[in-house]
C-alpha positions in Angstrom: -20.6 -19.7 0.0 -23.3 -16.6 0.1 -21.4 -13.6 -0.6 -24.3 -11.6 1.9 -24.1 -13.8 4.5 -20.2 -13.9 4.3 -20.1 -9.9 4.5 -23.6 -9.6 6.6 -21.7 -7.8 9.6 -20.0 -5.7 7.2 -23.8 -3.9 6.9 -24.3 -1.3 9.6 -20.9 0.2 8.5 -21.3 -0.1 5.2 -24.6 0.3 3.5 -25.8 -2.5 1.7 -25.5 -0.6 -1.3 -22.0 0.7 -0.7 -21.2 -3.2 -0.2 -22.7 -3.9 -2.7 -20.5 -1.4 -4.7 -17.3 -2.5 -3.1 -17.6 -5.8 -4.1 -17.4 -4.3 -8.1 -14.4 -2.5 -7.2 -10.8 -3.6 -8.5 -8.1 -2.5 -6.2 -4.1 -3.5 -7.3 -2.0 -3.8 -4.5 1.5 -3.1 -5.6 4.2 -5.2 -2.9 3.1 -8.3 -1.1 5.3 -7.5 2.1 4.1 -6.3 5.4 1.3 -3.4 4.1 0.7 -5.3 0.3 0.0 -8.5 2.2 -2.2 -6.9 5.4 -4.1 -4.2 3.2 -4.7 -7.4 1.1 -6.7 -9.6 3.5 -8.4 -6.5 5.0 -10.1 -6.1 1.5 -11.0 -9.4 0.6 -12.7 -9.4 4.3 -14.1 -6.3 3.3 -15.6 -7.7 0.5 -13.9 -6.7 -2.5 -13.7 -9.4 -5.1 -11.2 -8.3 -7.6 -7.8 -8.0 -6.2 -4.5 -7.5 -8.6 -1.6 -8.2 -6.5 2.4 -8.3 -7.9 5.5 -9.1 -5.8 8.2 -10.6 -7.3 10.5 -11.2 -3.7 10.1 -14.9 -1.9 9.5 -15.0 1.6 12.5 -15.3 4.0 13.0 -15.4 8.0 13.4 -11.6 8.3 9.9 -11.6 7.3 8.4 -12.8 10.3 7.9 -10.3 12.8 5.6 -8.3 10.4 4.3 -9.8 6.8 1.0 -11.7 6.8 1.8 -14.7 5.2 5.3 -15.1 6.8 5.1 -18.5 7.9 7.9 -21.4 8.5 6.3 -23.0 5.7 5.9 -20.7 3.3 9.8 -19.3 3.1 11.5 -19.7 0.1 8.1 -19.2 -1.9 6.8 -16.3 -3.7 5.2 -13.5 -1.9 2.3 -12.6 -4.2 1.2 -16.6 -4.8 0.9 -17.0 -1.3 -0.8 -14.0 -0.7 -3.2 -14.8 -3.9 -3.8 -18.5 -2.4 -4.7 -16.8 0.5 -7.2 -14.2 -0.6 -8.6 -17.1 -2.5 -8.8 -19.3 0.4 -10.9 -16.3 2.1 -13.6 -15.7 -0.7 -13.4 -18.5 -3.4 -15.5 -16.4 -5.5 -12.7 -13.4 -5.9 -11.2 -12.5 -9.1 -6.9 -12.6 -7.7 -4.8 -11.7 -10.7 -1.6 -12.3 -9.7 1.9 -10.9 -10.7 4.6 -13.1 -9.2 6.9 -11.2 -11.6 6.8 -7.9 -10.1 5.5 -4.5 -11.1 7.9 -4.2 -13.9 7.9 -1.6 -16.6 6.6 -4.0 -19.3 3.2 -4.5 -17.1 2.9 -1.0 -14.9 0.6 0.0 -17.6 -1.9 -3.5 -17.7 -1.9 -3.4 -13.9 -2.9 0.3 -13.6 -5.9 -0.3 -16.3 -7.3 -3.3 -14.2 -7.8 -1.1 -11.4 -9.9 1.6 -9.6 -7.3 2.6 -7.4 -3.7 1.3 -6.6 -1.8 1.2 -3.4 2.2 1.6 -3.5 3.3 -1.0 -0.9 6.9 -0.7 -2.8 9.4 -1.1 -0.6 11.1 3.2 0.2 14.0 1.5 -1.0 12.9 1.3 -4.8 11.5 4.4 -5.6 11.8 4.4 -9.4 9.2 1.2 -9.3 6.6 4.0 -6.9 7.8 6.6 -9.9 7.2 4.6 -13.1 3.6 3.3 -10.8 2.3 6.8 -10.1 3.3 8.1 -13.7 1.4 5.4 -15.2 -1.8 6.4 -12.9 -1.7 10.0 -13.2 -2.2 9.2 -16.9 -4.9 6.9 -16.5 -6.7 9.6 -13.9 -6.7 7.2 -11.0 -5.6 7.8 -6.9 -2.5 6.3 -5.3 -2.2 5.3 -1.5 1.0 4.8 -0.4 1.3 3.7 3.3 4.5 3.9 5.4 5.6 2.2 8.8 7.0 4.2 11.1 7.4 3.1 15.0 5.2 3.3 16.8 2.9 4.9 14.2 2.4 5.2 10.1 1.6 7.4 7.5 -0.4 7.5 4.4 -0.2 9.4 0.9 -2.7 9.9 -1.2 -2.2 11.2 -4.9 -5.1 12.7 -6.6 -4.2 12.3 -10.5 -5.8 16.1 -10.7 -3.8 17.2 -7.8 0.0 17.8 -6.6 1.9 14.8 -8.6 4.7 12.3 -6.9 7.3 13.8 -8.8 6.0 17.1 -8.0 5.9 16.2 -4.5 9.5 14.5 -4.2 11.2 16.9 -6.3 12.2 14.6 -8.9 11.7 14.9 -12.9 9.6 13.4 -15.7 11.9 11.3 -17.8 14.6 9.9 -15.0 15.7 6.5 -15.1 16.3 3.6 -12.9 19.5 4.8 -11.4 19.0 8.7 -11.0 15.5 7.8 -9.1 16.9 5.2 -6.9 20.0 8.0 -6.4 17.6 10.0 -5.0 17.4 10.6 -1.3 14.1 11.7 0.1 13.9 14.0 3.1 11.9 11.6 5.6 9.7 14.7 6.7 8.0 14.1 3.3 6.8 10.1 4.3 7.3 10.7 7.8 5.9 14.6 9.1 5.9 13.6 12.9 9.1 13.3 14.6 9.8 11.1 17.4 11.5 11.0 20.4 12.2 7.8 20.2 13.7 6.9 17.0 17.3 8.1 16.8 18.6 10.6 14.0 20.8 8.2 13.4 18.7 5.6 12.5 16.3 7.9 10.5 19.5 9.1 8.6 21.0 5.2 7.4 17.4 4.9 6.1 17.4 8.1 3.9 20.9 7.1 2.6 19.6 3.7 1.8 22.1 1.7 4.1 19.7 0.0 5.8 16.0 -0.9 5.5 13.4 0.6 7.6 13.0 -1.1 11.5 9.2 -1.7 11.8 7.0 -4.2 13.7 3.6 -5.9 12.7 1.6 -2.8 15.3 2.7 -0.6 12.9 1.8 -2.3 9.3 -1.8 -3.3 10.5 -2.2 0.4 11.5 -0.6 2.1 8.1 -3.0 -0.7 6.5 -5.9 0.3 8.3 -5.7 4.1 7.6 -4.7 3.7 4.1 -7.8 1.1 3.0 -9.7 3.5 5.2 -9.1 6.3 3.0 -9.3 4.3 0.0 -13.3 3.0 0.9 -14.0 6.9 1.3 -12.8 7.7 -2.0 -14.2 4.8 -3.7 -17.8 5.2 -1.9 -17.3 9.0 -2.1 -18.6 9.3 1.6 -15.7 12.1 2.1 -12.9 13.9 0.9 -9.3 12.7 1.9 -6.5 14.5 2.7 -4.2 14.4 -0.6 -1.1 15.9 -1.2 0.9 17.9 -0.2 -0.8 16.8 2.8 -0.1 14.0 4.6 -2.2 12.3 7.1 0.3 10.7 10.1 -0.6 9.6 13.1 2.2 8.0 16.1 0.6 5.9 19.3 3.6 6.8 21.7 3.8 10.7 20.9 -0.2 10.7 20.8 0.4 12.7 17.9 -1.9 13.0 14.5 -1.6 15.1 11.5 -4.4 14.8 8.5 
């Protein structure tokens, strides 16, 4: 396979130059699930050829309705192998390193180091894995996406290691562990500034309290995807500056609404 004839219609958008650059890039994609696994095959189709993905959850029938490699025959198996066989299966040539472990505290650091830029797909649920993740980055001077699914629409953080930090952000302190993160309850207004009509308080509440995990559909994963690798390309070709936090850019199809 050519890799400029593969990525020829890429060129228009992206100069060949900039694809060319791309293709050197290393992006680490942190959760294989709906976002991990859609960001995932955007950027191989995109071109980039080293990918480090981690995931250490198997597929089940929940799944379905919004993870990219959900399929009747791959439940039971390991999210970030199938992903990786996938991304392979796509571009033959790409470097996939693989973490079917997880991002643990043991390899947070060797992931981080492999990468130009990372993107927290970690479920809301498990904050002290985003915590440890972004920690690890700000030390090593590299950005964090993190995209969220929300409705109708989605939103997408970015943490400049020079700017406003996670833990500055979400009011938590260097030095926590596992259990006074995860203890933590997040106002959603900080993943989620546009509120809808059409999600009940309710709802938004059992998520904050951790009772239940967030309602989403596939519309919404693609889009967080989309914006976040967006954002990502413009950093990494430095066509543009992104808003970073404390800003945060959200955008919802039903209430027409965007905020960058």
């Amino acid at each position: 396979m050519n890799y400029e004839e593969m990525f020829d219609r890429n060129i228009g958008i992206f100069s060949e130059t900039e694809q060319q650059t791309l293709r050197k890039k290393a992006v680490a994609v942190l959760g294989c699930g709906g976002m991990g696994s859609i960001s995932s095959q955007i950027l191989a189709r995109s071109g980039i050829e080293s990918l480090i993905i981690a995931d250490f959850d198997k597929y089940n029938d929940v799944n379905i309705n919004n993870q990219f490699c959900a399929f009747k025959s791959t439940i039971g198996r390991n999210k970030a192998e199938v992903v990786g066989e996938t991304l392979n299966d796509i571009n033959p040539a790409a470097s996939i390193k693989v973490y079917s472990e997880g991002r643990t505290e043991k390899n947070v650091s060797e992931i981080v180091a492999k990468a130009d830029i990372i993107y927290d797909c970690i479920d809301y649920n498990e904050l002290y894995y985003s915590y440890i993740l972004t920690s690890e980055a700000r030390k090593q001077n590299k950005f964090v996406l993190a995209p969220q699914a929300i409705g109708y629409g989605a939103s997408v953080l970015i943490f400049d290691p020079r700017g406003l930090s996670f833990n500055e952000f979400l009011g938590l302190k260097d030095g926590m562990n596992r259990e006074e993160v995860n203890a933590v309850n997040v106002p959603a207004e900080k993943y989620a500034p546009i509120r809808t009509s059409y999600i009940q308080q309710e709802t938004i509440e059992k998520v904050v309290m951790k009772k239940i995990a967030i309602p989403n559909i596939a519309l919404a994963q693609t889009l967080a995807s989309s914006i976040m690798i967006a954002e990502s390309f413009f950093i990494l070709l430095g066509k543009r500056k992104s808003s970073v936090i404390p800003e945060v850019i959200a955008i919802d199809l039903f209430e027409k609404k965007y905020i960058a």
